[in-house]
PDB file of N, CA, C, O and CB in Angstrom:
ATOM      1  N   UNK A   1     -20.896  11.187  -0.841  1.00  0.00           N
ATOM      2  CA  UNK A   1     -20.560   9.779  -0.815  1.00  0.00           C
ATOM      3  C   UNK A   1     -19.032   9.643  -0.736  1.00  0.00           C
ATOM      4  O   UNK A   1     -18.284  10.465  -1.264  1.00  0.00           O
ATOM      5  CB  UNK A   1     -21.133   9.045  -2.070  1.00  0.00           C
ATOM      6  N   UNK A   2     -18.548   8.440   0.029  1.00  0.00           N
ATOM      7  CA  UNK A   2     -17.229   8.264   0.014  1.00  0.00           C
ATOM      8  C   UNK A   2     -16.553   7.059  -0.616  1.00  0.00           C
ATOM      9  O   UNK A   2     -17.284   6.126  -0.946  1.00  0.00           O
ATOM     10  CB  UNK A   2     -16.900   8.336   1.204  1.00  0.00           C
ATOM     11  N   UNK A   3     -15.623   6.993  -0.765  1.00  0.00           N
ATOM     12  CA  UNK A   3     -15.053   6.054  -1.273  1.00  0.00           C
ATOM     13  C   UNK A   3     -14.513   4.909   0.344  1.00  0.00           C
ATOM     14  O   UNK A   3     -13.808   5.169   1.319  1.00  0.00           O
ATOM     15  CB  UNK A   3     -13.797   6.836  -2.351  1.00  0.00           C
ATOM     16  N   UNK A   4     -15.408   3.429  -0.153  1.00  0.00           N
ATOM     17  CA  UNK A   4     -15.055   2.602   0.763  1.00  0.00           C
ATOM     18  C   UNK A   4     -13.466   2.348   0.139  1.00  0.00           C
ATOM     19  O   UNK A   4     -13.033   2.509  -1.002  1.00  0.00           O
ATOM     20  CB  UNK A   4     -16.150   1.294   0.906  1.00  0.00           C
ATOM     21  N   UNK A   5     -12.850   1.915   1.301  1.00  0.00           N
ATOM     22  CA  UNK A   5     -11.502   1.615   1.586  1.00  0.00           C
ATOM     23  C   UNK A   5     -11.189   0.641   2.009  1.00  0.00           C
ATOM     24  O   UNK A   5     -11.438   0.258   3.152  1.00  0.00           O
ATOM     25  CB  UNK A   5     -10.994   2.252   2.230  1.00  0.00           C
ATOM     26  N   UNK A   6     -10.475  -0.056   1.026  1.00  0.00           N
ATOM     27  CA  UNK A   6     -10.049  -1.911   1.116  1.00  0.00           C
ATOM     28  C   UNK A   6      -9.240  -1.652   2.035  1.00  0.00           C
ATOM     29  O   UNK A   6      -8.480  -0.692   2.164  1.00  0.00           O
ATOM     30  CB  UNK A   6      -9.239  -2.918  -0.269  1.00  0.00           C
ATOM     31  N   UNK A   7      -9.501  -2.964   2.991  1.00  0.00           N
ATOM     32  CA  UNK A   7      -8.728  -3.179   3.869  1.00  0.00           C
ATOM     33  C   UNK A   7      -7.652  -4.283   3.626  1.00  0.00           C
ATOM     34  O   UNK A   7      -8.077  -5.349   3.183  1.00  0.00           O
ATOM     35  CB  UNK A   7      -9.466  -3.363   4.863  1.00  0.00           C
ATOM     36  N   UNK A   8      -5.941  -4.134   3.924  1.00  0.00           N
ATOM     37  CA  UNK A   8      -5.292  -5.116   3.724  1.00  0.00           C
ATOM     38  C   UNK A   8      -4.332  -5.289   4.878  1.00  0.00           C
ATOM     39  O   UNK A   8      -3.623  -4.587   5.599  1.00  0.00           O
ATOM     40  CB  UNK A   8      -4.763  -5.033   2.501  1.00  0.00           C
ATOM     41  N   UNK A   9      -4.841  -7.328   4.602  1.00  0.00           N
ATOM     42  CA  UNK A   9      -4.256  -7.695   6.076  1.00  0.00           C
ATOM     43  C   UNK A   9      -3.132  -8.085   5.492  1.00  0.00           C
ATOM     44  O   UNK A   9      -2.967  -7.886   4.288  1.00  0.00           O
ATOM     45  CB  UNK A   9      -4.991  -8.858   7.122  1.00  0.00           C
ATOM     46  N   UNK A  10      -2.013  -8.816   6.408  1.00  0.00           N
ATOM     47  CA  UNK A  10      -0.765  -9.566   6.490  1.00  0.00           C
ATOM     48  C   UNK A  10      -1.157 -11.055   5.721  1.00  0.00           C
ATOM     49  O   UNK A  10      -2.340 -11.226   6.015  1.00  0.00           O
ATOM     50  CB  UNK A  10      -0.252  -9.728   8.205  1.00  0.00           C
ATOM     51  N   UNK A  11      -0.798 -11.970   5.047  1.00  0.00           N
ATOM     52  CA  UNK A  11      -0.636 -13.573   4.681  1.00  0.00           C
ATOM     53  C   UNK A  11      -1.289 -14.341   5.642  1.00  0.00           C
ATOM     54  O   UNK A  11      -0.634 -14.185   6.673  1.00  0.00           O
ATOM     55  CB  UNK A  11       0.871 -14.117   4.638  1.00  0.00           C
ATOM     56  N   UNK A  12      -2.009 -14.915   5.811  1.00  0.00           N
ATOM     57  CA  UNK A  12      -2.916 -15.664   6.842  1.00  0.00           C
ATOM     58  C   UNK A  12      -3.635 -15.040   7.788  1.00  0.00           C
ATOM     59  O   UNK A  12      -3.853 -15.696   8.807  1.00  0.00           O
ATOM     60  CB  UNK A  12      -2.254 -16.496   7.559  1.00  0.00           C
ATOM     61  N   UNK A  13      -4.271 -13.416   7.696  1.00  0.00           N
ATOM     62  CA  UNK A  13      -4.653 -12.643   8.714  1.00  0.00           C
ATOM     63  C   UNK A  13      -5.693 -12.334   7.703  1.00  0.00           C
ATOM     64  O   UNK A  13      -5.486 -12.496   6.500  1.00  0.00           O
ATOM     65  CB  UNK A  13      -3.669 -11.528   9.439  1.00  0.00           C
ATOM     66  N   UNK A  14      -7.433 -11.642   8.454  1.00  0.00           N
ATOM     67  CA  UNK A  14      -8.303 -11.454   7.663  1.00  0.00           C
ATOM     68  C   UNK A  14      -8.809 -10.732   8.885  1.00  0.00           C
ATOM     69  O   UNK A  14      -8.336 -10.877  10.013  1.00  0.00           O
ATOM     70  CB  UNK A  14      -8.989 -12.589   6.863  1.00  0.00           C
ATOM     71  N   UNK A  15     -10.001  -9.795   8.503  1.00  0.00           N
ATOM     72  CA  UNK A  15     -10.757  -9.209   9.517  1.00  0.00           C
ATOM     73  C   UNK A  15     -11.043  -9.732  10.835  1.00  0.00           C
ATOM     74  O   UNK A  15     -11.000  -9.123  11.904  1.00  0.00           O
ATOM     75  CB  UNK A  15     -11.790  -9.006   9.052  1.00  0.00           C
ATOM     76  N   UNK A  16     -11.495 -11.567  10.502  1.00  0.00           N
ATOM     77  CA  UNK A  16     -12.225 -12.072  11.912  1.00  0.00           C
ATOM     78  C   UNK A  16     -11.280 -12.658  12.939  1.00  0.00           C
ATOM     79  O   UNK A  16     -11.593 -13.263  13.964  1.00  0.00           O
ATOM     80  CB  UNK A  16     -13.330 -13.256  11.630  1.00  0.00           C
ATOM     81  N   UNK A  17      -9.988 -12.357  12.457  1.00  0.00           N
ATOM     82  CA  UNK A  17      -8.749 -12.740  13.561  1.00  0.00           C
ATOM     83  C   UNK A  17      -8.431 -11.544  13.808  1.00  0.00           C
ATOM     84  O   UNK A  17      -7.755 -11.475  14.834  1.00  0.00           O
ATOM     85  CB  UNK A  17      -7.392 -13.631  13.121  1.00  0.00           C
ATOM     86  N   UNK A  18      -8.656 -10.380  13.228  1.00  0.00           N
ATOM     87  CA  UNK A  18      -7.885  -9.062  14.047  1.00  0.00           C
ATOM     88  C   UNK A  18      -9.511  -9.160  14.739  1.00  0.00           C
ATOM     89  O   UNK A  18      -9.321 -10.362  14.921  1.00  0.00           O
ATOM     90  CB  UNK A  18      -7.147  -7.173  12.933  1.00  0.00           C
ATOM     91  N   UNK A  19     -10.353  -9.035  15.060  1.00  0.00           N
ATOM     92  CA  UNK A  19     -11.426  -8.871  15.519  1.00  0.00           C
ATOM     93  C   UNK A  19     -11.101  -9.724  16.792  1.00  0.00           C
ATOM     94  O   UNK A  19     -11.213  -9.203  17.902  1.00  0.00           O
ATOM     95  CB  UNK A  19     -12.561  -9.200  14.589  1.00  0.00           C
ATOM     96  N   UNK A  20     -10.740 -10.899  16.664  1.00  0.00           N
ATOM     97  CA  UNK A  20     -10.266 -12.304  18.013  1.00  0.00           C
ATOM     98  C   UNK A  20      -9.216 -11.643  18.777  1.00  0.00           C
ATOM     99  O   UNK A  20      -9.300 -11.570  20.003  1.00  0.00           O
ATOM    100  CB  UNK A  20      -9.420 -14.073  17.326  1.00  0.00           C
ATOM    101  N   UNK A  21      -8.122 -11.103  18.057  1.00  0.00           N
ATOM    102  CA  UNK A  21      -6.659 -10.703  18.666  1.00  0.00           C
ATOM    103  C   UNK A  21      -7.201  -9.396  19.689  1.00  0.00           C
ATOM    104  O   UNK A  21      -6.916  -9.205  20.871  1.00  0.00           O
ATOM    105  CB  UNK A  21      -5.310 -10.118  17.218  1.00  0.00           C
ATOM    106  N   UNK A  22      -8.001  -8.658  18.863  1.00  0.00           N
ATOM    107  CA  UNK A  22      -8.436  -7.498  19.342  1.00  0.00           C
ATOM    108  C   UNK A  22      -9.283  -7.798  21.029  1.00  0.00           C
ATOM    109  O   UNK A  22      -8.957  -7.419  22.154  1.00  0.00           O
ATOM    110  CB  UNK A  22      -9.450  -6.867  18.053  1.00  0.00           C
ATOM    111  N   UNK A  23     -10.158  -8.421  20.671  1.00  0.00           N
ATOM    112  CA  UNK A  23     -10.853  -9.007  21.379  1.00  0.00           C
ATOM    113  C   UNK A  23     -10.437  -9.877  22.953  1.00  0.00           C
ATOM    114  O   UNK A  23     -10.980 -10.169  24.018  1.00  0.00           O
ATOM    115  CB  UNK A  23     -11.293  -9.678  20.436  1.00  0.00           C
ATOM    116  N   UNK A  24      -9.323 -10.009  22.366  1.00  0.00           N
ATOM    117  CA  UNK A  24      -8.429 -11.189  23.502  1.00  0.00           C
ATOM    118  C   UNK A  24      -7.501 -10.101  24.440  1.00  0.00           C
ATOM    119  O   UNK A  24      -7.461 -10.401  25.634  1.00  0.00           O
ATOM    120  CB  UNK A  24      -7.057 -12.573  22.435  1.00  0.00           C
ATOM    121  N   UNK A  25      -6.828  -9.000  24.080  1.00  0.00           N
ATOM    122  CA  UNK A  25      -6.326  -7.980  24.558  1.00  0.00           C
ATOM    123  C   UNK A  25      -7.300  -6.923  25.150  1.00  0.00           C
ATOM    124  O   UNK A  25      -6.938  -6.217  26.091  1.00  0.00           O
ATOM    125  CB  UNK A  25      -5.573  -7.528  23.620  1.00  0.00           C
ATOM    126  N   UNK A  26      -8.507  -6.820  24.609  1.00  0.00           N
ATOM    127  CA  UNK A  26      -9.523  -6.193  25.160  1.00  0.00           C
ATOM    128  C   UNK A  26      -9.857  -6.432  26.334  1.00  0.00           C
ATOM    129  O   UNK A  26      -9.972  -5.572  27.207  1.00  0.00           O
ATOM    130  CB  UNK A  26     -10.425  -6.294  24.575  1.00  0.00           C
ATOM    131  N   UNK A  27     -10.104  -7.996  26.516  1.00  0.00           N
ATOM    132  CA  UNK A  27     -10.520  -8.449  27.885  1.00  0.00           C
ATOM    133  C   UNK A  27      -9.874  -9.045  28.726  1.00  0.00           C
ATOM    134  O   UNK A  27     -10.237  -9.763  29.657  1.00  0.00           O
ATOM    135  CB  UNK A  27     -11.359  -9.104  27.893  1.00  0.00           C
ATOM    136  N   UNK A  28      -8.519  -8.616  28.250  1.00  0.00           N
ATOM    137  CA  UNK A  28      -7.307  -8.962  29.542  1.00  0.00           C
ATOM    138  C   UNK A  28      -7.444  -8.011  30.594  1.00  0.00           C
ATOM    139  O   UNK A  28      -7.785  -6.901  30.185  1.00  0.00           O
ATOM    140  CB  UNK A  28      -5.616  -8.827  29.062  1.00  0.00           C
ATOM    141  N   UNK A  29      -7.289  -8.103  31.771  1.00  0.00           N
ATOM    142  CA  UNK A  29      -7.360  -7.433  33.265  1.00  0.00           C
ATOM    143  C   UNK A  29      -5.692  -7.294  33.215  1.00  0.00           C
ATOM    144  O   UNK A  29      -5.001  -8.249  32.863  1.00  0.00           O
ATOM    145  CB  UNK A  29      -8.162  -8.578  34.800  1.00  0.00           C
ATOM    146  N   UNK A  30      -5.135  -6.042  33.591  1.00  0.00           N
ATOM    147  CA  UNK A  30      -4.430  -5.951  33.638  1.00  0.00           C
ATOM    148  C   UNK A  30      -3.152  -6.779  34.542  1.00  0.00           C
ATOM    149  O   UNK A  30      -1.975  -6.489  34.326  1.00  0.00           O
ATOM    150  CB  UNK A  30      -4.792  -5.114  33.584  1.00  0.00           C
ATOM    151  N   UNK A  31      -3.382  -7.404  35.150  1.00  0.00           N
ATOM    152  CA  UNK A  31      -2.275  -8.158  35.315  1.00  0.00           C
ATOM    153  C   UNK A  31      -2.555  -9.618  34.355  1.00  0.00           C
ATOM    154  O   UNK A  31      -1.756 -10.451  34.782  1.00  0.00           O
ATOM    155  CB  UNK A  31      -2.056  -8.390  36.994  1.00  0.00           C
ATOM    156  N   UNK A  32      -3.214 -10.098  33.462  1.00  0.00           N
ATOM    157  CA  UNK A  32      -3.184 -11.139  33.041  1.00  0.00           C
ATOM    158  C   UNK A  32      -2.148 -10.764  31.681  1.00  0.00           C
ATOM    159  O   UNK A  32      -1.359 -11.474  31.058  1.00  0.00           O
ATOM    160  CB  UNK A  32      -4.644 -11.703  32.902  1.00  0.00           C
ATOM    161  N   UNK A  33      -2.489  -9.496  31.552  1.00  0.00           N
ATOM    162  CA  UNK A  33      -1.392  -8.590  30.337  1.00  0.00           C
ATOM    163  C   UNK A  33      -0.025  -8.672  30.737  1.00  0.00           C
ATOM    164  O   UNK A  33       0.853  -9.165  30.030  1.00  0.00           O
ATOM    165  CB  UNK A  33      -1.661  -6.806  30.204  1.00  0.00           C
ATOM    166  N   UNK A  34       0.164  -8.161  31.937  1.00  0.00           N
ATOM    167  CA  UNK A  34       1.806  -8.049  32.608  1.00  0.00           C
ATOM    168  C   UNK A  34       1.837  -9.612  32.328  1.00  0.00           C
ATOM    169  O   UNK A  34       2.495  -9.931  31.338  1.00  0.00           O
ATOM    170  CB  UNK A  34       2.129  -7.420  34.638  1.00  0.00           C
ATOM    171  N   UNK A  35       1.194 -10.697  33.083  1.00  0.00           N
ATOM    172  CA  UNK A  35       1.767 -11.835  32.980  1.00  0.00           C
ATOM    173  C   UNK A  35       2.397 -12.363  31.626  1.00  0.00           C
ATOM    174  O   UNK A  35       3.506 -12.829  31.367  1.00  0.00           O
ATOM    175  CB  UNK A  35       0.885 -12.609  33.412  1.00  0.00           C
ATOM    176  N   UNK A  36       1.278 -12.114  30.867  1.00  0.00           N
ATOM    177  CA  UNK A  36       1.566 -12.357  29.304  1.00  0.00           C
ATOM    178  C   UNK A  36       2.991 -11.972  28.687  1.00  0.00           C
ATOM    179  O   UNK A  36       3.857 -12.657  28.142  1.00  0.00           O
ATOM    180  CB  UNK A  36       0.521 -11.509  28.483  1.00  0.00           C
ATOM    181  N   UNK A  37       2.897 -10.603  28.986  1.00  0.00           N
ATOM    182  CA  UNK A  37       4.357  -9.983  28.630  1.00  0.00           C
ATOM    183  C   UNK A  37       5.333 -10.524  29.276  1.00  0.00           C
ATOM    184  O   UNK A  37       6.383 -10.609  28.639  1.00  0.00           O
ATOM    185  CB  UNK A  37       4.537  -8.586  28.891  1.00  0.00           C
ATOM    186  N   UNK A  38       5.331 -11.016  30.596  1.00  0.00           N
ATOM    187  CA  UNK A  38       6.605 -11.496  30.946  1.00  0.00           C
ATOM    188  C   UNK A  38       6.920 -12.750  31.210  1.00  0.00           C
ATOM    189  O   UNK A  38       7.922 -13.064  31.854  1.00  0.00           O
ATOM    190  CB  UNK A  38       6.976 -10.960  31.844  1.00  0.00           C
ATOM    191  N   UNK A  39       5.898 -13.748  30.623  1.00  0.00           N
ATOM    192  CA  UNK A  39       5.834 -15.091  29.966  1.00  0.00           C
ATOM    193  C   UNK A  39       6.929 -15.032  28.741  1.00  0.00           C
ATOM    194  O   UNK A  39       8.040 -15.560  28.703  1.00  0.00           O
ATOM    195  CB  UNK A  39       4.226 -15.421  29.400  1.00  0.00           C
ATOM    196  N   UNK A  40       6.062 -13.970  27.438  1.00  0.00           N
ATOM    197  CA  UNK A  40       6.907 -13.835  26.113  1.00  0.00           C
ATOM    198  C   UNK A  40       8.668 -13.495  26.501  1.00  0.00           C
ATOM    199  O   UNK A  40       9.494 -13.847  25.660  1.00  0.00           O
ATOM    200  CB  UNK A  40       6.141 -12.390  25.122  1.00  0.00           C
ATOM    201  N   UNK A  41       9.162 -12.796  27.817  1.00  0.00           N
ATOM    202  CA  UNK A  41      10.198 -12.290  28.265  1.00  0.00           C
ATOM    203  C   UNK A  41      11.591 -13.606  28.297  1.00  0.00           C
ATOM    204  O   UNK A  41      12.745 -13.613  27.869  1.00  0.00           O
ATOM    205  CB  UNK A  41       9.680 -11.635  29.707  1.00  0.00           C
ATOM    206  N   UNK A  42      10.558 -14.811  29.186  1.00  0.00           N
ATOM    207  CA  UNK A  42      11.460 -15.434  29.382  1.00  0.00           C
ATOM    208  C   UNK A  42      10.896 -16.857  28.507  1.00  0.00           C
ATOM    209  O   UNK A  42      10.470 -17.738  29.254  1.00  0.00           O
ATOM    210  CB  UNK A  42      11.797 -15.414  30.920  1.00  0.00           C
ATOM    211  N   UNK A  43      10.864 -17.069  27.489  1.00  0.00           N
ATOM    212  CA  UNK A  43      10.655 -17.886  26.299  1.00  0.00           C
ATOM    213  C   UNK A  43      12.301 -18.205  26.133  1.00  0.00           C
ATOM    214  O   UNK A  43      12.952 -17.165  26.223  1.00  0.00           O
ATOM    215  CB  UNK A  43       9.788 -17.017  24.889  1.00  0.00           C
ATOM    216  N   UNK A  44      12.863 -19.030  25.981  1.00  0.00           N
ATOM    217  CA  UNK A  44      14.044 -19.508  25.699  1.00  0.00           C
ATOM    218  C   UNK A  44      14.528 -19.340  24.022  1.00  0.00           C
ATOM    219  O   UNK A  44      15.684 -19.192  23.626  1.00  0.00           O
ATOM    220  CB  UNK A  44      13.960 -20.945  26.197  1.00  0.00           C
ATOM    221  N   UNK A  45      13.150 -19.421  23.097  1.00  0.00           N
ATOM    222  CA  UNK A  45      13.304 -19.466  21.777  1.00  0.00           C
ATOM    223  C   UNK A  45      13.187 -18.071  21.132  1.00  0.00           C
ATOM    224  O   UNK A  45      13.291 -17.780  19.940  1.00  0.00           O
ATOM    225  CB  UNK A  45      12.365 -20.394  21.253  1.00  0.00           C
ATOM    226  N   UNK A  46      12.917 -17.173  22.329  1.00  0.00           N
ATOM    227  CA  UNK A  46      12.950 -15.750  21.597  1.00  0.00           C
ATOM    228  C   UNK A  46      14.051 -14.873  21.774  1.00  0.00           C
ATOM    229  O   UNK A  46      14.944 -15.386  22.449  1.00  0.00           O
ATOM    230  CB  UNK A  46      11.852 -14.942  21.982  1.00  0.00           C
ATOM    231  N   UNK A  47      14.195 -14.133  21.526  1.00  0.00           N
ATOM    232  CA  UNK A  47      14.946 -12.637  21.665  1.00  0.00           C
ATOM    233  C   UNK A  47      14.338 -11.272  21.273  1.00  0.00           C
ATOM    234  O   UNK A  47      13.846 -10.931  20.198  1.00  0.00           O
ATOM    235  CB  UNK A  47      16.153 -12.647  20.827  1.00  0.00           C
ATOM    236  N   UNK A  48      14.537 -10.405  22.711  1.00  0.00           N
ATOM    237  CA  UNK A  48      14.143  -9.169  22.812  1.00  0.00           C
ATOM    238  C   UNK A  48      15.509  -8.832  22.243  1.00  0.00           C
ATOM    239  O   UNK A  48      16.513  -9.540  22.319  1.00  0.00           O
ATOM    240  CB  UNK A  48      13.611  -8.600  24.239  1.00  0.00           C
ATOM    241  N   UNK A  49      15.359  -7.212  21.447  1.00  0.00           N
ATOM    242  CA  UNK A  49      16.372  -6.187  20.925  1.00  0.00           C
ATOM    243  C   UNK A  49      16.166  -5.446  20.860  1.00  0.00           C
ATOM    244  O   UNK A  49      14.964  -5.408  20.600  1.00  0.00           O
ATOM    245  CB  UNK A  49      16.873  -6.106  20.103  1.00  0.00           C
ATOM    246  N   UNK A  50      16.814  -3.954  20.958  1.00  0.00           N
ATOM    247  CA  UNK A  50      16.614  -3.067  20.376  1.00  0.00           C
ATOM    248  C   UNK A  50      17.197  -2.272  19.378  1.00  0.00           C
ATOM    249  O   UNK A  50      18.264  -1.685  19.561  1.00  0.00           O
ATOM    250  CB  UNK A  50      16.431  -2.678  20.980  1.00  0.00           C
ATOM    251  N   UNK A  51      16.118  -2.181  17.611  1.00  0.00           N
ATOM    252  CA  UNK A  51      17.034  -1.779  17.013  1.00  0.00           C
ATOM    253  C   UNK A  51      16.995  -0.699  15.952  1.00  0.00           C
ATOM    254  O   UNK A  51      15.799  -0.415  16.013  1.00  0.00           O
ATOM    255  CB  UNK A  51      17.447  -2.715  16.663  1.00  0.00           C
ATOM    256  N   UNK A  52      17.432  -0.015  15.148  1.00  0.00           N
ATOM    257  CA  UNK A  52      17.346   1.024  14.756  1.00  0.00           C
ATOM    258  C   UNK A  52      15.529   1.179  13.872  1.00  0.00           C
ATOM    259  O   UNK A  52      14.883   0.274  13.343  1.00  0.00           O
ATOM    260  CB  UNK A  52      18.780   1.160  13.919  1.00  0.00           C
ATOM    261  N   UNK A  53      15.348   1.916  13.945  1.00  0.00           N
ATOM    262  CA  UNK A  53      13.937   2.016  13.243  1.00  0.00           C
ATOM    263  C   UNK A  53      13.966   2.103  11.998  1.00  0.00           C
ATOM    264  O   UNK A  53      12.805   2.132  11.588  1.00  0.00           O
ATOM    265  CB  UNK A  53      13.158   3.060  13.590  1.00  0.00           C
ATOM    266  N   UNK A  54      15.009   2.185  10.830  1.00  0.00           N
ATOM    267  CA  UNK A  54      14.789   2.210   9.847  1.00  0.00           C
ATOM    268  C   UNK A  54      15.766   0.667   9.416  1.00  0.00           C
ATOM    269  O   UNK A  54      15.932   0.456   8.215  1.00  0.00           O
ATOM    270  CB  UNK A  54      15.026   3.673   9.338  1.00  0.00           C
ATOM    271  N   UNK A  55      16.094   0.116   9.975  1.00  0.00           N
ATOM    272  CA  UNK A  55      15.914  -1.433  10.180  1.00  0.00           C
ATOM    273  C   UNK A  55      14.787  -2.496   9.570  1.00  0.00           C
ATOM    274  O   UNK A  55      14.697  -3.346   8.684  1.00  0.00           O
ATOM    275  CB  UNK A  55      15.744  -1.540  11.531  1.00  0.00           C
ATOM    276  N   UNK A  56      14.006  -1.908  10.600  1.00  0.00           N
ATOM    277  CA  UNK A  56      12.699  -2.816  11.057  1.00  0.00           C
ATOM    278  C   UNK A  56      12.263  -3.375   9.387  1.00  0.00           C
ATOM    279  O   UNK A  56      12.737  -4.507   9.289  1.00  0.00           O
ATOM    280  CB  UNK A  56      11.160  -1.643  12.026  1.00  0.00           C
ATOM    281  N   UNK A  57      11.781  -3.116   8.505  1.00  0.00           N
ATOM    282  CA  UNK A  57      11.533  -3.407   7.530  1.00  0.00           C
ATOM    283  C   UNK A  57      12.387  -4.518   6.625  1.00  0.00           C
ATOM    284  O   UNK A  57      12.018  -5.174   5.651  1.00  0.00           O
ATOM    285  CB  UNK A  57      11.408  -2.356   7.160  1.00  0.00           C
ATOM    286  N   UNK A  58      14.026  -4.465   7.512  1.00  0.00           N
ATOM    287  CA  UNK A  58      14.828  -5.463   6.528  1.00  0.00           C
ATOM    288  C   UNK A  58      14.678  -6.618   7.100  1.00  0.00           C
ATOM    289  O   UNK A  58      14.809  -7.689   6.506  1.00  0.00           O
ATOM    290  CB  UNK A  58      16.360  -5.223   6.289  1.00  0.00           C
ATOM    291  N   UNK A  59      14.241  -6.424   8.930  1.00  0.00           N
ATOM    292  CA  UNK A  59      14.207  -7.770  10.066  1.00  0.00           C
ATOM    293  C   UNK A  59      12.958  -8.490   9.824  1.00  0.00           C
ATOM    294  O   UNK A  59      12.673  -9.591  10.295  1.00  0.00           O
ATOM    295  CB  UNK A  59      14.197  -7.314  11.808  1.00  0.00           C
ATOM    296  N   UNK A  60      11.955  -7.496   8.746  1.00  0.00           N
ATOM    297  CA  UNK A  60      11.039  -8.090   9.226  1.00  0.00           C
ATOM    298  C   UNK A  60      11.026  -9.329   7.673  1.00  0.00           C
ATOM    299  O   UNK A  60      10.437 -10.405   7.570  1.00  0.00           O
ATOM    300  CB  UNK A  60       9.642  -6.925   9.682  1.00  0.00           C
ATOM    301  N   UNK A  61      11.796  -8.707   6.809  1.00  0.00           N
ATOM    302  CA  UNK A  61      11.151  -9.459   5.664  1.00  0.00           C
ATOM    303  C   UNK A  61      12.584 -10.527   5.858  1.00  0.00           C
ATOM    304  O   UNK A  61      12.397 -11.356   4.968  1.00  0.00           O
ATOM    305  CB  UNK A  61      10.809  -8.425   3.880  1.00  0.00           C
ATOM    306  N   UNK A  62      13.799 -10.880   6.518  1.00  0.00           N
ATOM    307  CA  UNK A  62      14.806 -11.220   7.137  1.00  0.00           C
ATOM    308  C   UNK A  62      13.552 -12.783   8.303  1.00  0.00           C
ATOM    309  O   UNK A  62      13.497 -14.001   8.134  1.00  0.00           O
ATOM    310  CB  UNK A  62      15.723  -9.432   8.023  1.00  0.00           C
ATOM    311  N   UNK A  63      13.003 -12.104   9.077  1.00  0.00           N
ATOM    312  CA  UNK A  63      11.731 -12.872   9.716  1.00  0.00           C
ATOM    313  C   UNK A  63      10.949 -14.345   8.859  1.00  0.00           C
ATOM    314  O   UNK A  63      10.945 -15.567   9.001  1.00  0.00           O
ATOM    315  CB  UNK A  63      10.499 -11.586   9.801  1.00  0.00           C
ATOM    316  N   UNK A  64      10.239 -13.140   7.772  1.00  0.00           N
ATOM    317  CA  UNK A  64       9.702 -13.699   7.098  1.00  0.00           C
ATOM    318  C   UNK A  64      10.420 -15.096   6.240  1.00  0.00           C
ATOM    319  O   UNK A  64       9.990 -16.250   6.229  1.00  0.00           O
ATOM    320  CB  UNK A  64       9.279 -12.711   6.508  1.00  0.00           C
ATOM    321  N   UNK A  65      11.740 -14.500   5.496  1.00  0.00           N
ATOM    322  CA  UNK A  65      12.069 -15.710   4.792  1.00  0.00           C
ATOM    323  C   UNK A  65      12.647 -16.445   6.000  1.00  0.00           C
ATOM    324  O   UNK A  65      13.416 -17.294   5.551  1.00  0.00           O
ATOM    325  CB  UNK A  65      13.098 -15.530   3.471  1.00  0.00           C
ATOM    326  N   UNK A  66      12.626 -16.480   6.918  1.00  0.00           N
ATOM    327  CA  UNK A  66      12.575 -17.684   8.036  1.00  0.00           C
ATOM    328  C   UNK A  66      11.838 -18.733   8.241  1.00  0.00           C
ATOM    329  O   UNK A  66      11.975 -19.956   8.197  1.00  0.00           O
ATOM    330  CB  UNK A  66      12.404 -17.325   9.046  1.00  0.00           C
ATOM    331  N   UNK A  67      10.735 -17.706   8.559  1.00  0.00           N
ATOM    332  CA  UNK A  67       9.066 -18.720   9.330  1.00  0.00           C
ATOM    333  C   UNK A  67       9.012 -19.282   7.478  1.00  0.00           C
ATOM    334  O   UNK A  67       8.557 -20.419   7.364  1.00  0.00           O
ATOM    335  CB  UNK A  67       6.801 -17.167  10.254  1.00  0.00           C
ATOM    336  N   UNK A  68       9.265 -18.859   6.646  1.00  0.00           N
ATOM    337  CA  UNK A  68       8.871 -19.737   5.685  1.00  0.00           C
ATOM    338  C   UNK A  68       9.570 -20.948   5.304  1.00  0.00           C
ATOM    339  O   UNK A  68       9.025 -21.861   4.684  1.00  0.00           O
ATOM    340  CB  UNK A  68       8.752 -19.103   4.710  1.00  0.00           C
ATOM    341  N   UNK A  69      10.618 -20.950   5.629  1.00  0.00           N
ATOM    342  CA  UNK A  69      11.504 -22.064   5.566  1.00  0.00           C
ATOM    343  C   UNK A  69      11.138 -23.381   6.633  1.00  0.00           C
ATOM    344  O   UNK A  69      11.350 -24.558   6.341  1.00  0.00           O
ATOM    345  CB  UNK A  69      12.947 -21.448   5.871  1.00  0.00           C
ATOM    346  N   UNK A  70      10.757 -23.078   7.462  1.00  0.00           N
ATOM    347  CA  UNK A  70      10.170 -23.824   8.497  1.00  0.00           C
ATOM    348  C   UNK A  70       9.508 -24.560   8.022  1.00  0.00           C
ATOM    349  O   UNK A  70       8.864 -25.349   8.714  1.00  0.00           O
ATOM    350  CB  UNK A  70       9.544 -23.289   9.378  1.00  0.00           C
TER     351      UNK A  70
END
């Protein structure tokens, strides 16, 4: 016998939206994917970067107290 293993999502994320997200990338045809990606490219409100990988963890919680302020 094994030990079941809790699964833990992100703050407003639960199994049946990674299941949708999953689902939605699943049945993209590959150019509806390219399009997608280069829709997100030229968004005026975003920014692409590239940046160190041991970073990522300060941008992301840096992110976070953002979208929460909103």
């Amino acid at each position: 016998m094994t030990k079941r293993q809790t699964q833990s999502f992100p703050p407003g994320w639960d199994e049946e939206r990674v299941r949708r997200v999953l689902a939605h990338y699943e049945s993209q045809s590959e150019e509806e994917a390219v399009a997608e990606d280069e829709a997100a490219f030229e968004d005026p409100s975003q920014t692409t970067m590239e940046v160190p990988t041991e970073l990522v963890p300060e941008i992301r919680k840096l992110i976070a107290q953002h979208a929460s302020k909103a």
